[in-house]
Structure formats: structure tokens, C-alpha cells
C-alpha positions, -999 to +999 in steps of 0.1 A: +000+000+000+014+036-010+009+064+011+023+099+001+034+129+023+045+160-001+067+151-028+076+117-006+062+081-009+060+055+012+052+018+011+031-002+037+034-038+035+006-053+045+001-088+060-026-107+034-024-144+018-037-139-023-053-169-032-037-181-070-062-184-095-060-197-129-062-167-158-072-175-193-049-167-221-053-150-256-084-166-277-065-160-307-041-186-293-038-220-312-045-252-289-020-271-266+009-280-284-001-268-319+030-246-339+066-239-341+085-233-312+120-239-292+124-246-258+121-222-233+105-197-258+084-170-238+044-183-250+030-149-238+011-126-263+033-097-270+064-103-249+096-098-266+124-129-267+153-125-246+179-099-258+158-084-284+148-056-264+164-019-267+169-018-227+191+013-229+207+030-204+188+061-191+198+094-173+166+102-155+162+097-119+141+074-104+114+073-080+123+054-045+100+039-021+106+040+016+095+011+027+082+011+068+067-018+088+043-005+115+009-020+131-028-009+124-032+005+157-003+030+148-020+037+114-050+043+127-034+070+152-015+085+126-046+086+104-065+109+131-038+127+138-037+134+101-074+142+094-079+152+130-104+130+131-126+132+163-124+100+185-154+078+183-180+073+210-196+038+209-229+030+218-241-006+227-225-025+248-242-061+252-236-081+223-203-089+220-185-103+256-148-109+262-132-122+292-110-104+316-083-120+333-074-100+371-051-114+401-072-112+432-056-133+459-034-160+469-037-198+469-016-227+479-016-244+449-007-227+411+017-227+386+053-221+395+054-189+373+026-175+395+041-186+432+044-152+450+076-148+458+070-123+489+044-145+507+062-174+499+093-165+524+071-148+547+051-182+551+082-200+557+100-172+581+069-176+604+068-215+605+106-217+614+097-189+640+071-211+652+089-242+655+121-226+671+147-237+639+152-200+633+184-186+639+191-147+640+229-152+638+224-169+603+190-157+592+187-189+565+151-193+551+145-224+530+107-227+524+094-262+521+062-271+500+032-260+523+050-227+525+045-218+487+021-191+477+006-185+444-015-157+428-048-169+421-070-151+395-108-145+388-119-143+350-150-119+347-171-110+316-164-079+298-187-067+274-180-049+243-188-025+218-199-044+191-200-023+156-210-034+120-199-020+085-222-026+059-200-020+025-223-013-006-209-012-041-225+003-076-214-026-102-230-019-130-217-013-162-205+025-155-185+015-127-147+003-140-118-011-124-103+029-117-135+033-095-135+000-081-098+001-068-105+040-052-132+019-028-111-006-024-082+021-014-109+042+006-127+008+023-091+004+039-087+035+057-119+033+068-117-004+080-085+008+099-098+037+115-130+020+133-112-011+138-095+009+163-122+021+181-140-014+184-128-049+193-159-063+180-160-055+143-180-073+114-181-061+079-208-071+058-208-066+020-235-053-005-235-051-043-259-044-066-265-035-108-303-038-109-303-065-085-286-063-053-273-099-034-249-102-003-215-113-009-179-123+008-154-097+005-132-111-020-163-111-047-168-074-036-140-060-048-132-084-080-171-087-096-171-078-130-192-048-142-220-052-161-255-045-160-285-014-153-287+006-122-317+001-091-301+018-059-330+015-038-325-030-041-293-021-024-306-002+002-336-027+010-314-054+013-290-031+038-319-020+059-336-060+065-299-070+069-293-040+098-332-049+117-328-089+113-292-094+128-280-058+139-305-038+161-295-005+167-296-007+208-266-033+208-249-023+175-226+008+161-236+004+123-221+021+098-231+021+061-207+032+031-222+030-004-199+042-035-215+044-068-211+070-097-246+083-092-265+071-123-295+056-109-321+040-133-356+064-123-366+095-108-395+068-090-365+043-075-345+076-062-374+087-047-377+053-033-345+054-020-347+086-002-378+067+017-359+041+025-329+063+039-352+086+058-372+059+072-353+027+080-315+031+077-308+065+090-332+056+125-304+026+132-271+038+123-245+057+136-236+071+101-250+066+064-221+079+044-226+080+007-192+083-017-198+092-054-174+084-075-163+102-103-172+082-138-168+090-175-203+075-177-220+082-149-245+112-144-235+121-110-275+133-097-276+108-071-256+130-049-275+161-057-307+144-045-294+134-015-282+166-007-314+181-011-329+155+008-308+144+038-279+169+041-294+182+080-292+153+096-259+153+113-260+109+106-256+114+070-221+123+051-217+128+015-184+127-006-174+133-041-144+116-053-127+126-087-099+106-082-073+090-057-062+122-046-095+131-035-096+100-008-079+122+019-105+144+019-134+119+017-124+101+045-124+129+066-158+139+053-172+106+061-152+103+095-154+132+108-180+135+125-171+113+151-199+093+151 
């Protein structure tokens, strides 16, 4: 991952396992085996044999990456310190349930990493008091087994925070793979930031042409464009999804739709905007809409939601021309504090 500060860029490595798929070749392609050829000759559509290429020496300088290796905790603090991002009040606390560990007395019995050193000796000064083996002249304590003390510990339940993201994605045939990889960028950052303000995080994912369906994260951000436009299947999917499994008394829901704002009807945006009003906005914490900038799209999606839901301080809306315009979205969307 690339981050940029000025003129300077940095890489991110990030710890993730890709999956190898198989990819299809050229059709033009003759079948298996078919055709001239030598061994070790490059099979590849348009890639040049070895030492055929002009690979001249250049005087231009080249760009360097500094590579740093830090955790997401520290990106997400140097994210709000960034943005100045506002920290994050969650509401909800009896869903999700960890267990805390804390030492609250002593035992005779434990582990030997847990015997307590102090009350060990002091166990063992007092019996040798007792019995009269003590000597002042050569103050010698050797504790036997009934003299060992160990910490002894209570585990109690600690409830949690418990906080959804529900991702929603325009696939249809005006969305490409530029817009795709700016949510996927964005989705990140956003992903970071709330993952360090709750332990209990689940991230749900919504896409939709005409026809919206739930899917796993790796289908999100690798489906194929293709189709028509009906927002409003997207959002009735997302607001059954939020009042079946997600009420809003135990959960910290947060919805992020990106699309390019070409919507099939005035009749399904006006269907959306009843939808919105009437059963997302009443069980989130935020409703963030991000429009991205398409050569195809019409963009009036944003425009109605403006005119429609820009007061209520649960709603944030984002234009994104491009992926120097994520810095300023996410702080759009996440700042608010919500």
C-alpha cells in the first residue's frame, strides 16, 4: 500500500495471503501444443524474446519507495492525527462479551510462574519462628512445599462494543476497475480507523447493478461490471440486513455506499430517499454516501441526497474525482465522530 506525504512516498506492507487463480490466455491462441517453437520460448502474447529488447541505459532519476513496517493500531493514530479525526463514542455494549483476566488473591496451589515470591518467604520465616529452627545469627530461610504461595486469578465478563460496517458497491456497467480500486483504497482506511475504536467488528458486503445480493469480501472487490442501475435494491437489502441481525440498541452500524450516481428512475430515487429517511438512517450511527467520479456516470444521485438528507448530522456525502481526492473523503465521512 502507498501512502504519500508531499513530494515523498511510502510503502506499507501489509500482511494478506492472495489466493492463486487460474487466468485465461489470448483466444487468438492455437491449442495445446499446436506450432513452431523452441524450448524455453516465452508463450506470452506480445512479450519480446530474450535480448531483443532496446533496454538502454537512461539518465533520468528514479522514484524510491521508503519502505516502513508498522501496526494498524499506529495507522490508525497516525490517520486521526492526520485528518484530525474526532475520537469515536460507541454506543451498545451487550452483544459482543470478552473475558478479563485480574489477580485477586493467593492460593496454595498454582503454577510455579505464578508462586508469589513475597508471601512465599514470609510463610516459611513464620513457620521456622514457630517451631524454634530459626536462627538470628544466620537468618537462612528455605521454604518447604506448604510454604508456597501462588497468585490466584478471577476471570470476569467484559462486554464490548460491538460495531458493523455494511460495505455497498454500484457494479454496474458504468462502474470500472479505476473506480473499483479508489473503494477498495478508501474501504481500507476506513476499515483501519473503526477497527481501532472497536474490538468487535463485522463487515458485511452489498453489491448491486439492478439487482442487489450479499456477498464475501473477495467477490466485492473483484465482480465484473455489467448491467443497469436500481439503488433503492441495495438499500432494501441493507436496511432488513441491519433490523434482522443488527439492532440498533446493541450495535454501532455504519453504512458506506460508493457508486457514480446514475441511478435508473426519478420513481427508484425517490424510493430510495424513503428508504434512507425511514429505515437506515433511525439505526445507524452514520450513512455515508461516496460518489465516484465516472466518465459514464450522471452524477445526480448525490445532488438528490443533498437536497434531501444533508441536515441530519447521521448522513455524510463525498465526491471523489480521483485518488487524490480519498484524503479528503475520508475525513468527510469520519469526521463527525460518530
Amino acid at each position: 500500500m502507498v501512502g504519500k506525504q508531499g513530494k515523498d512516498l511510502i510503502t506499507i506492507p501489509l500482511p494478506t495471503i492472495d489466493i492463486p487463480h487460474f487466468r485465461y490466455g489470448a483466444k487468438q491462441q492455437g491449442g495445446v501444443g499446436q506450432g513452431e517453437g523452441e524450448v524455453g520460448q516465452s508463450l506470452g502474447p506480445g512479450q519480446e524474446q530474450p535480448g531483443e529488447g532496446d533496454g538502454k541505459a537512461g539518465q533520468g532519476e528514479g522514484q524510491h519507495l521508503l519502505e516502513v513496517d508498522i501496526s494498524f493500531g499506529e495507522l490508525a493514530e497516525i490517520l486521526g492525527e492526520e485528518l484530525q479525526l474526532p475520537k469515536i463514542e460507541p454506543k451498545g455494549t451487550d452483544r459482543i462479551v470478552t473475558e478479563k483476566t485480574r489477580y485477586t488473591g493467593i492460593n496454595t496451589v498454582g503454577p510455579e510462574s505464578l508462586r508469589h515470591f513475597k508471601r512465599t518467604y514470609k510463610q516459611a520465616l513464620r513457620r521456622q519462628i514457630a517451631s524454634g529452627t530459626y536462627d538470628a545469627s544466620r537468618p537462612v530461610i528455605v521454604p518447604f512445599r506448604e510454604d508456597r504461595r501462588y497468585r490466584s486469578w478471577r476471570t470476569t465478563p467484559q462486554p464490548e462494543a460491538a460495531a458493523l460496517i455494511v460495505y455497498i458497491m454500484d457494479v454496474s456497467g458504468s462502474m470500472g476497475d479505476e473506480q473499483k480500486e479508489i473503494v477498495r483504497i478508501e474501504s481500507f482506511w476506513i476499515d483501519t480507523w473503526l477497527r481501532h475504536h472497536y474490538k468487535g467488528l463485522a463487515a458485511r458486503y452489498i453489491i448491486h447493478d439492478a439487482v442487489a445480493r450479499e456477498v464475501d469480501r473477495e467477490t466485492f472487490f473483484h465482480t465484473r461490471e455489467s448491467g443497469g442501475t436500481m439503488i433503492s435494491s441495495a438499500y432494501k437489502l441493507a436496511a432488513e440486513m441491519i433490523e434482522k441481525d443488527h439492532p440498533s440498541n446493541a450495535w454501532n452500524t455504519y453504512v458506506f455506499h460508493f457508486s457514480d450516481g446514475d441511478n435508473w428512475s426519478a420513481d427508484d430515487t425517490r424510493l430510495c430517499l424513503e428508504i434512507v429517511k425511514e429505515r437506515i438512517l433511525p439505526n445507524v450511527n452514520l450513512f455515508a454516501y461516496g460518489q465516484v467520479e465516472s466518465p459514464y456516470g450522471s452524477g445526480q444521485f448525490i445532488r438528490d441526497l443533498r437536497e434531501s438528507c444533508n441536515d441530519d448530522e447521521r448522513v455524510a456525502l463525498s465526491e471523489i474525482a480521483d485518488k487524490e481526492a480519498i484524503y479528503g473523503s475520508i475525513k468527510e465521512f469520519l469526521g463527525k465522530g460518530k
